[in-house]
Residue frames as qw, qx, qy, qz and C-alpha x, y, z in Angstrom:
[[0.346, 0.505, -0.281, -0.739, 8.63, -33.83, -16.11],
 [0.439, 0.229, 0.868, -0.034, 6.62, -36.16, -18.34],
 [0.026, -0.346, -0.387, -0.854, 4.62, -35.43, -21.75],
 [0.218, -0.700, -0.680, 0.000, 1.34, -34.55, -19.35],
 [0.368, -0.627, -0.123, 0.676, 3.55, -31.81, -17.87],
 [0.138, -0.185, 0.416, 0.880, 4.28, -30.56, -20.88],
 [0.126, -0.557, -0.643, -0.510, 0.63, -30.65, -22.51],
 [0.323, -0.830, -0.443, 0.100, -0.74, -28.82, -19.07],
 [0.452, -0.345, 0.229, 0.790, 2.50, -26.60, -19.72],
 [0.259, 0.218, 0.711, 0.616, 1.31, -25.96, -23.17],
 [0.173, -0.759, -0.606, -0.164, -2.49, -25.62, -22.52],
 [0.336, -0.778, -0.303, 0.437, -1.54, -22.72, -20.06],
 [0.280, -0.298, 0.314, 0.857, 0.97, -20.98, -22.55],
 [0.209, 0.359, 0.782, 0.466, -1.78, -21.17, -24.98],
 [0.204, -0.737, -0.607, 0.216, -3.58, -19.05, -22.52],
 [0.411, 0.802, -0.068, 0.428, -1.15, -16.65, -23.00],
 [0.646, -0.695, 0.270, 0.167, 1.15, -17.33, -19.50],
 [0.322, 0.655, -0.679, 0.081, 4.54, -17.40, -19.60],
 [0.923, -0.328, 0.066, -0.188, 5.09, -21.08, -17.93],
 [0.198, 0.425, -0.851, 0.237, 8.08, -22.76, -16.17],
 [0.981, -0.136, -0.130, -0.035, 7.69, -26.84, -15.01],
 [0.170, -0.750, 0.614, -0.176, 10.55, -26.90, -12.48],
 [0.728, 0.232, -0.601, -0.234, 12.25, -30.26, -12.63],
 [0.475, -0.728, 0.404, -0.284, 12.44, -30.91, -8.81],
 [0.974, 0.018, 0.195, 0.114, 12.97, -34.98, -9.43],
 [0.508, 0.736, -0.268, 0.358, 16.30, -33.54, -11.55],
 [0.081, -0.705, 0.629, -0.318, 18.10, -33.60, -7.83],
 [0.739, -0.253, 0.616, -0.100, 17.87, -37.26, -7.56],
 [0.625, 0.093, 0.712, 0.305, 17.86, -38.10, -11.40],
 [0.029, 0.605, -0.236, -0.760, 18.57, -35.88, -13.97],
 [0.534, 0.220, -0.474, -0.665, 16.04, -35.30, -17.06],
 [0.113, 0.205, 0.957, -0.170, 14.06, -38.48, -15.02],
 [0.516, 0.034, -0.282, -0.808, 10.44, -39.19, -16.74],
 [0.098, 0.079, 0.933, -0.338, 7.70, -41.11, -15.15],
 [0.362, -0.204, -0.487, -0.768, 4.78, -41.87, -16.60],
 [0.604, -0.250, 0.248, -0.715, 1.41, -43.62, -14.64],
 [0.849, -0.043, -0.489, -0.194, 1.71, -46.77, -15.12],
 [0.920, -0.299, -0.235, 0.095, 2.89, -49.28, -12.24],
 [0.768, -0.077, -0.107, 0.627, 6.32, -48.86, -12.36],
 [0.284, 0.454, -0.045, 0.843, 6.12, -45.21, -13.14],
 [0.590, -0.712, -0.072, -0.374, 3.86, -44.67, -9.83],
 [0.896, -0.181, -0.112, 0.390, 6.35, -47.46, -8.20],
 [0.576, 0.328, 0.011, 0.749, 9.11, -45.20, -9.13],
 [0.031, -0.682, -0.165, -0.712, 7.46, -41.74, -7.88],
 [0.695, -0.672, -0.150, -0.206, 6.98, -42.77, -4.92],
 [0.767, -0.116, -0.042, 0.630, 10.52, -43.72, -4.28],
 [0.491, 0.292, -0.098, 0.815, 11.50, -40.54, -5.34],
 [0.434, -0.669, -0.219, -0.562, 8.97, -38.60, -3.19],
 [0.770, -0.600, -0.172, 0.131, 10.14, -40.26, -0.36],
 [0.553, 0.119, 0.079, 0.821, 14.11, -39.40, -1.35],
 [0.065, 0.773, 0.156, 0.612, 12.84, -35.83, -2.19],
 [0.292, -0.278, -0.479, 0.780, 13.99, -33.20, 0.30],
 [0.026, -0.900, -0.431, 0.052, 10.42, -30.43, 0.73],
 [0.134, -0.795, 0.267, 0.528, 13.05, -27.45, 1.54],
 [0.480, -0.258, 0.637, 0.545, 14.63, -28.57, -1.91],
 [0.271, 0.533, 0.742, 0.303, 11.68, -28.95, -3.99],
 [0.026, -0.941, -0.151, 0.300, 10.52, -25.35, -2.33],
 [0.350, -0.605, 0.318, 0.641, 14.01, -24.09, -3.41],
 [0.327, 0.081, 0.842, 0.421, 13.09, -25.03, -7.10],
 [0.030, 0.695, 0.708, 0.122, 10.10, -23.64, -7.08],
 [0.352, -0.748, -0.067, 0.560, 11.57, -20.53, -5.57],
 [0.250, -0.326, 0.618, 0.670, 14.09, -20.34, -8.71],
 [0.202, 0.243, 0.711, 0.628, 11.37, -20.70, -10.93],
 [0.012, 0.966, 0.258, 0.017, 9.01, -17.57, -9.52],
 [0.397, -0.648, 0.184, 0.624, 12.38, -15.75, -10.07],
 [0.201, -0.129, 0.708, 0.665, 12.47, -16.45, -13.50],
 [0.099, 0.582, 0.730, 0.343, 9.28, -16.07, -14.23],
 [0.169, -0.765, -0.478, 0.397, 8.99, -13.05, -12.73],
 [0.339, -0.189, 0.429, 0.816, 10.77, -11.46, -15.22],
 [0.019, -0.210, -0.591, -0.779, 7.71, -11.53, -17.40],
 [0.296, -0.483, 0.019, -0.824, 5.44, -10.13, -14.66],
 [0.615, -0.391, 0.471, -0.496, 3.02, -11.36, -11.60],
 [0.238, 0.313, -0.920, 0.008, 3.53, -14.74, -10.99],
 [0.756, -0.175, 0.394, -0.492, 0.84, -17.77, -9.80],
 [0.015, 0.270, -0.959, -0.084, 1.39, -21.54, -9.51],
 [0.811, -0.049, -0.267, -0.518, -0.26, -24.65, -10.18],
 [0.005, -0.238, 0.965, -0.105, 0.34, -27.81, -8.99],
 [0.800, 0.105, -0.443, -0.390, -1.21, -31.32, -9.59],
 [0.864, -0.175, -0.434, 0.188, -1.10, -34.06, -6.62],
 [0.770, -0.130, -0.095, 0.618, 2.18, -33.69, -5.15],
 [0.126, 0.352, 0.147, 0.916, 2.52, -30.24, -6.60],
 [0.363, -0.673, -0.575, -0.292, -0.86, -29.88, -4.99],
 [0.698, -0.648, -0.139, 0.272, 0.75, -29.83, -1.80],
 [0.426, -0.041, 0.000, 0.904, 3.95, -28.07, -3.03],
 [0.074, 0.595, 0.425, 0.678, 1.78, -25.30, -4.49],
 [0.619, -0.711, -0.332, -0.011, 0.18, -25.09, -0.72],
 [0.630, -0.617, -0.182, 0.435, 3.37, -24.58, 0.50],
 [0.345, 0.153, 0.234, 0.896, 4.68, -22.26, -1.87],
 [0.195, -0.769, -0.243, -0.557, 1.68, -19.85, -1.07],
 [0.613, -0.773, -0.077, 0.145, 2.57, -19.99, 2.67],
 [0.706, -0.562, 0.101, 0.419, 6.61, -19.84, 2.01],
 [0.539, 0.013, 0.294, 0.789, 8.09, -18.51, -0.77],
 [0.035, -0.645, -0.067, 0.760, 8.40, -14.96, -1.77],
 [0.151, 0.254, -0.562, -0.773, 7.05, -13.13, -5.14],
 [0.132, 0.482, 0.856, 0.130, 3.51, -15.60, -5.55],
 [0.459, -0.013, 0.056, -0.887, 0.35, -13.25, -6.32],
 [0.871, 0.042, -0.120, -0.475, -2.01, -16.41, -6.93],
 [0.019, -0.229, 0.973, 0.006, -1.81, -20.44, -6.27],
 [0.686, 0.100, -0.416, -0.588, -3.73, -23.08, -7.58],
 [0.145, -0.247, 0.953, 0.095, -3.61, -26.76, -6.00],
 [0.848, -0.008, -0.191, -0.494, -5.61, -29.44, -7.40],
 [0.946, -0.270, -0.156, -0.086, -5.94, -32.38, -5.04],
 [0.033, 0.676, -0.569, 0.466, -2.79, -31.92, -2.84],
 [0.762, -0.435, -0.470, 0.090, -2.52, -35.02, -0.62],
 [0.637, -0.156, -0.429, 0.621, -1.24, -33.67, 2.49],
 [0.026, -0.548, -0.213, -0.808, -2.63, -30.68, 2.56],
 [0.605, -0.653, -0.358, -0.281, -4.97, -31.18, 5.87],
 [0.836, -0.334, -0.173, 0.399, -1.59, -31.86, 7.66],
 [0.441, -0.064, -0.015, 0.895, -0.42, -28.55, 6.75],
 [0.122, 0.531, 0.425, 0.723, -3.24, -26.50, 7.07],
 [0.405, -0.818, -0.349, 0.214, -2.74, -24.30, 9.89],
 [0.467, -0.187, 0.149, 0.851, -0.34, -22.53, 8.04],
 [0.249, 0.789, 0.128, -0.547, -1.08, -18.62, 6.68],
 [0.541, 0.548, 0.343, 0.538, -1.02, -18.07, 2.60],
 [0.214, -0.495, 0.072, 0.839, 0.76, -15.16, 1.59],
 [0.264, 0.106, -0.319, -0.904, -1.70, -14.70, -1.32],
 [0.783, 0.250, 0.112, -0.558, -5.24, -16.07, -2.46],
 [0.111, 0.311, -0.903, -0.273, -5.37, -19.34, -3.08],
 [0.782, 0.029, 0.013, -0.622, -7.96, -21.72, -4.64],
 [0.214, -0.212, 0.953, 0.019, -7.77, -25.66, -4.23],
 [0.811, 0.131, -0.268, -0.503, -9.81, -28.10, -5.92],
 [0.159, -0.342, 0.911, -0.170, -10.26, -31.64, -4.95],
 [0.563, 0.026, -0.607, -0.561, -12.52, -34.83, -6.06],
 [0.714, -0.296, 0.152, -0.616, -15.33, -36.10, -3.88],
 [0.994, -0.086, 0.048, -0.051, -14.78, -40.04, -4.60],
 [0.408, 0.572, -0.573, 0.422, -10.40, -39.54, -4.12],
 [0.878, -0.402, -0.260, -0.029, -9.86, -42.29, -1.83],
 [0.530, 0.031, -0.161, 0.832, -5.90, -40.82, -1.23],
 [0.071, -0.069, -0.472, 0.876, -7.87, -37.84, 0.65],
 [0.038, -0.413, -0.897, 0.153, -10.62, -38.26, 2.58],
 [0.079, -0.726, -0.384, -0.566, -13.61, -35.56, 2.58],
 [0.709, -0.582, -0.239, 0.317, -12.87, -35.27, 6.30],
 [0.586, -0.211, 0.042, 0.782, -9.56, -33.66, 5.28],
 [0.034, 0.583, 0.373, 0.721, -11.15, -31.31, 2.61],
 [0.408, -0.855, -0.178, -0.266, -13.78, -29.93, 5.33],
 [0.645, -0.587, -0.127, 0.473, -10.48, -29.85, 7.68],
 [0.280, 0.187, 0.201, 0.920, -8.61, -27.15, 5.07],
 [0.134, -0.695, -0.487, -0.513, -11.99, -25.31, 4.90],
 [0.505, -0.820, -0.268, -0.014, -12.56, -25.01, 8.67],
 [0.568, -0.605, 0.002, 0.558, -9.04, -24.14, 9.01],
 [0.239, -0.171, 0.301, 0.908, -8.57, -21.65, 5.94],
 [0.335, 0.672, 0.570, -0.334, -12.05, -20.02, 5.92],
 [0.203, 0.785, -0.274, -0.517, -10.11, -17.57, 2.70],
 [0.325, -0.077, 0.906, 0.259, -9.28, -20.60, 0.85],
 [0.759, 0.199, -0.146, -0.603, -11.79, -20.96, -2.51],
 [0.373, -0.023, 0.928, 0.003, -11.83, -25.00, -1.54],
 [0.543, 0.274, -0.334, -0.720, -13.81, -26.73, -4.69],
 [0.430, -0.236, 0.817, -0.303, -15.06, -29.96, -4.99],
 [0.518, 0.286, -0.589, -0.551, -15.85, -32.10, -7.82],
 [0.866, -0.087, 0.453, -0.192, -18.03, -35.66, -7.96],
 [0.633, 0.646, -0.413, 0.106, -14.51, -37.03, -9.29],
 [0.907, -0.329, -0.064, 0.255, -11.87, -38.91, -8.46],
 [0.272, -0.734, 0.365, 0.504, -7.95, -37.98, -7.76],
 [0.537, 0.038, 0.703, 0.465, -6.68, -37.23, -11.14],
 [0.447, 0.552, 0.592, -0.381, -9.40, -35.94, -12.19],
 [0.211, 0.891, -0.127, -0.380, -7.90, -33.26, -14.49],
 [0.258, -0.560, 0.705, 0.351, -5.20, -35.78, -15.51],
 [0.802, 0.425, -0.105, -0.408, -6.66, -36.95, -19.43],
 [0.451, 0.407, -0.793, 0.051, -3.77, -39.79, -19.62],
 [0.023, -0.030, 0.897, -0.440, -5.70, -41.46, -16.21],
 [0.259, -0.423, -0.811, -0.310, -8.61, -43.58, -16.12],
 [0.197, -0.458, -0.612, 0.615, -9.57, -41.15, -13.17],
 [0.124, -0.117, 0.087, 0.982, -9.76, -38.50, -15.39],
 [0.156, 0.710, 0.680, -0.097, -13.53, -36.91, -15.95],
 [0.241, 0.394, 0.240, 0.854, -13.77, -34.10, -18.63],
 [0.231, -0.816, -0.359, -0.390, -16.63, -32.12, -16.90],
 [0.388, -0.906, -0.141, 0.087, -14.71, -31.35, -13.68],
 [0.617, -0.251, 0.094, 0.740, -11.50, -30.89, -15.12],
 [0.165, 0.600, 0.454, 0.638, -13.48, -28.17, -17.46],
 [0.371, -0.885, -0.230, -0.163, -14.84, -26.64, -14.28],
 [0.561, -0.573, 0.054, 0.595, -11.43, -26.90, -12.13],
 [0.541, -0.124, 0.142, 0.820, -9.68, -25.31, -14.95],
 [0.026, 0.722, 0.413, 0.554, -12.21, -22.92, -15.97],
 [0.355, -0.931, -0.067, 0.047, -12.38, -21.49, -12.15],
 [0.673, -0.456, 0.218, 0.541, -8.55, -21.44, -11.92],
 [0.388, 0.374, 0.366, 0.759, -7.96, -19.50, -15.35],
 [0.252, -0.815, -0.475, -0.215, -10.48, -17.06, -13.93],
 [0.537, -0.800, -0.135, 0.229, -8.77, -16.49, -10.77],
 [0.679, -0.077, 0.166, 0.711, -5.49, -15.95, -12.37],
 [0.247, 0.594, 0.355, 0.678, -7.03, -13.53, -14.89],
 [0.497, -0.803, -0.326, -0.048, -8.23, -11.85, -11.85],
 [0.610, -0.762, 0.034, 0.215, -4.82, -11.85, -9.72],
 [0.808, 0.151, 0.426, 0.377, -2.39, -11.96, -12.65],
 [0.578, 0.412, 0.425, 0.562, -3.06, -9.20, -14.59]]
């Protein structure tokens, strides 16, 4: 959790979602905030490795429970999340919609089956995943909406020099869409 989380937290409540930002980092360091610089990348990564996947899923699990309270439920996720987001459409119960944007690792898990509709978005000059991998999700999740922006990773993230207003306008324009779509 970081202010970015909260402002893409925000931006989505604004939409009118109800929105939970599970704290998954919270099982290695509690109320732990990393920001983008050096050390806070330095730092993420440590805990990323440390992180247990079945743990983070469990989190994520607990927080389409609770959100489900206030009807259908769809995730987002950003990087890392990308890739959680992935696997929360394939494993956890109670999704109707997932979002990832730029998910390293994704290619390495994409022979798994989504249990709902899910749209990914990823940036054309993101040297942390190759186009190669993109066209490997595609060819291996032909129901996937796979997007593709002439952006880097980040793209959507307005606190990173990566960040490029026009395709983060487009990623989140299609991805409000789809929700409105499967959501409501």
């Amino acid at each position: 959790m970081n202010a970015h989380i909260r402002e893409v937290v925000d931006g989505y409540a604004r939409e009118g979602y109800a929105v939970v930002a599970p704290q998954i980092f919270d099982r290695l360091e509690r109320d732990v905030e990393l920001g983008y610089d050096e050390a806070g990348m330095g730092a993420g990564m440590v805990a990323f490795a440390k992180l247990s996947g079945e743990d983070a899923l469990k989190d994520i699990q607990a927080a389409i429970g609770y959100a489900s309270r206030y009807g259908k439920v769809g995730v987002v996720g950003y990087c890392f999340g990308g890739l959680l987001t992935w696997l929360s459409a394939c494993e956890l119960d109670g999704l109707v919609a997932a979002s990832a944007y730029y998910g390293g690792g994704i290619a390495t898990e994409a022979g798994r089956s989504a249990r709902c509709p899910v749209m990914m978005h990823f940036g054309e000059l993101d040297a942390h995943i190759p186009m190669s991998d993109v066209e490997a999700v595609r060819e291996a999740q032909p129901g996937v909406q796979v997007y593709t922006y002439h952006a880097d990773h980040g793209f959507s993230h307005d606190h990173r020099d990566s960040y490029d207003a026009t395709a983060a306008a487009s990623a989140r324009e299609r991805t409000l869409a789809f929700f409105a779509e499967h959501l409501a």
